[in-house]
N, C-alpha and C positions, 0 to 999 in steps of 0.2 A: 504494500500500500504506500501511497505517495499523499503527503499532507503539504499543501500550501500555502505557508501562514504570512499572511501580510500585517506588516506597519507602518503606520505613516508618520511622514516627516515631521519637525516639529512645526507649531504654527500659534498663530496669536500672541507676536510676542513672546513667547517662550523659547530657551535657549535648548532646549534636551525636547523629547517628547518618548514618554514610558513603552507607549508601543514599540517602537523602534527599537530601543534600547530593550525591551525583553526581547523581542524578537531576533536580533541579535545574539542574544546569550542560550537560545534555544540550543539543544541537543542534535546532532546529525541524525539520531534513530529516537522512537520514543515507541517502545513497546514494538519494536521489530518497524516500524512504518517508518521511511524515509522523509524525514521534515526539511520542504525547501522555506527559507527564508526571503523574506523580497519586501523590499522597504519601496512604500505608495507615496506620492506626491500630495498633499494637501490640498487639490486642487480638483474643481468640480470637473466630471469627464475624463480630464489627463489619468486620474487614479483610477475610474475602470477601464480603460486600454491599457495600461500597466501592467493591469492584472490580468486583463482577457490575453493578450501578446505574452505573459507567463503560462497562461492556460495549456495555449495554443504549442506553445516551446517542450513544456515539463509533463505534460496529461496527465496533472495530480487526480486521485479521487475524492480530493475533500479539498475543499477553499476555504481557510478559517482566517478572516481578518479581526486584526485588535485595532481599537483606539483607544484614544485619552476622552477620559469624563471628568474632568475635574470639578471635584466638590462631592462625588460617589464615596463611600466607604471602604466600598466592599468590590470583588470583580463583579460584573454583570452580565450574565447571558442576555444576547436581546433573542424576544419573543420573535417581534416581527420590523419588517422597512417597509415604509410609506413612499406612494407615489408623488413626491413634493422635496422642491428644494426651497426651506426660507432662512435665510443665515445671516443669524445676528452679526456677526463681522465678514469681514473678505475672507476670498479663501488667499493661498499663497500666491496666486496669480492676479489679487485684485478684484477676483470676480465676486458679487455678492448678489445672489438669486436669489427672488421675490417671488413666492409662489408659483414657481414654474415645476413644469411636470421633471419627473427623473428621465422617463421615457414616455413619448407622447401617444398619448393615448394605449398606455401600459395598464393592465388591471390599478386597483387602488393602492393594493398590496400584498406582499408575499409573507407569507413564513416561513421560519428556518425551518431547513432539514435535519439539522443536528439534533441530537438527543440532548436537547437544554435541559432537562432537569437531571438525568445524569449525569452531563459535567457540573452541575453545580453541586449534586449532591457526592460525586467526588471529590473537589475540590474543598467542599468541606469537610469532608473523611480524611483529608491530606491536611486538616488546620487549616485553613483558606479560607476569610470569609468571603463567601460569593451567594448569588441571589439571581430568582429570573426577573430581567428587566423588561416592562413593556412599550420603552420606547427609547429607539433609537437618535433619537432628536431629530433636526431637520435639516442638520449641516452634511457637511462631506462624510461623515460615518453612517449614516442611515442612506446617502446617497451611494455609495460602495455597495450596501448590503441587499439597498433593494436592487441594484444594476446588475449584481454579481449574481443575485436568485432569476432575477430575468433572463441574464445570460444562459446560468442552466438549466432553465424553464424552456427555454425556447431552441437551445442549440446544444445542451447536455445536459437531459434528463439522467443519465447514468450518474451524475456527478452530485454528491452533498457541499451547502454551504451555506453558511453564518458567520453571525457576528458577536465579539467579548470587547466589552468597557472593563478599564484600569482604571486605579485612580491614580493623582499624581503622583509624584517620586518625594521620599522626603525634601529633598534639594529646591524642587518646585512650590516649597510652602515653608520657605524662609520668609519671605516678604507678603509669607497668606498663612497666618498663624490660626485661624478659623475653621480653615478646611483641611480636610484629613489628608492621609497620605496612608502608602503601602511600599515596603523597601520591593526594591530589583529582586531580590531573592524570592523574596513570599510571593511577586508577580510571577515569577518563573516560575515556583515548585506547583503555583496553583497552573498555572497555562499545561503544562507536563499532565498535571493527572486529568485534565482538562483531554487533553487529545487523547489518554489514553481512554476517557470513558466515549469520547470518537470512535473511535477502534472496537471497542469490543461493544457498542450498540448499534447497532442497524435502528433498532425501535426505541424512542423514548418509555422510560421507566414513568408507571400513574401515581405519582405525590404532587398536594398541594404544591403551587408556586407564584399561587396569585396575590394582590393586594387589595384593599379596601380601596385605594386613592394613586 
């Protein structure tokens, strides 16, 4: 098995960005599956031809992109990606979309194919706090995720793939004493048992993972 895991560059001002940087520290194999590594562009569009051109190159069977959440606690499975881009600031390239479609006249929305509530509930088995999340925002992480299900909605149904929110890196909350943070490591050990419960589920496991709000 061949695992895909992206992250993207840093952005908004920030000088690191925690996807990147785990993604980077990730393992050559995790439970016998080959993990390629591939650092995304912050940038609406650019970052899913990035990844569709990594597709197309590596014919992974699983697409698992990380991004930064900052102000989250915890990792976050996202549930689902919405058909909408509205983005409180630019992306790396300037561009900043106003309720514009991801893909035009694309369903509303997709959901993961991943066994979300088995990586979370390994993740937590591994010390990790993690949670399912139901929304990916509306910026270039939700735009990756719902591009990237479309992608293999429409041209690789054989293929699994979603999306994990980080929170920031200590380092990133020198100057944001409010908002939590998760060291590179606890990011790593949780992303590892993360892909491994990838791997060994085809089908999501039936535990609560919902919220009130």
């Amino acid at each position: 098995m061949k695992i895909l895991v992206t992250g993207f560059d840093p952005f908004g001002g920030e000088s690191i960005n925690p996807a990147s940087e785990a993604v980077k520290c990730l393992p050559e194999f995790i439970a016998g599956a080959q993990i390629i590594p591939l650092i995304v562009p912050t940038v609406f569009y650019q970052s899913i031809e990035v990844i569709e051109n990594a597709v197309k190159q590596y014919n992974p069977d699983v697409i698992l992109s990380i991004g930064q959440a900052g102000g989250r606690a915890s990792i976050t499975v996202e549930r689902i990606g919405i058909n909408v881009d509205d983005a409180r600031i630019a992306d790396n390239m300037g561009q900043q979309m106003i309720d514009e479609p991801v893909v035009k006249d694309g369903p509303a929305a997709y959901f993961s194919t991943l066994p979300i509530k088995a990586m979370v509930k390994a993740m937590n088995d591994a010390g990790v706090m993690a949670s399912v999340s139901n929304t990916a925002g509306t910026f270039v992480c939700n735009h990756v995720m719902y591009g990237i299900l479309h992608l293999c909605a429409t041209q690789y149904p054989d293929k699994r793939a979603g999306f994990v929110h980080i929170p920031f890196l200590p380092e990133q909350t020198v100057d944001k004493p409010k908002y939590p943070s998760m060291s590179l490591k606890m990011i790593v050990k949780g992303l590892c048992a993360a892909v491994e419960a990838i791997i060994s589920y085809q089908q999501d496991i039936s535990v609560t993972g919902g919220t009130e709000h």
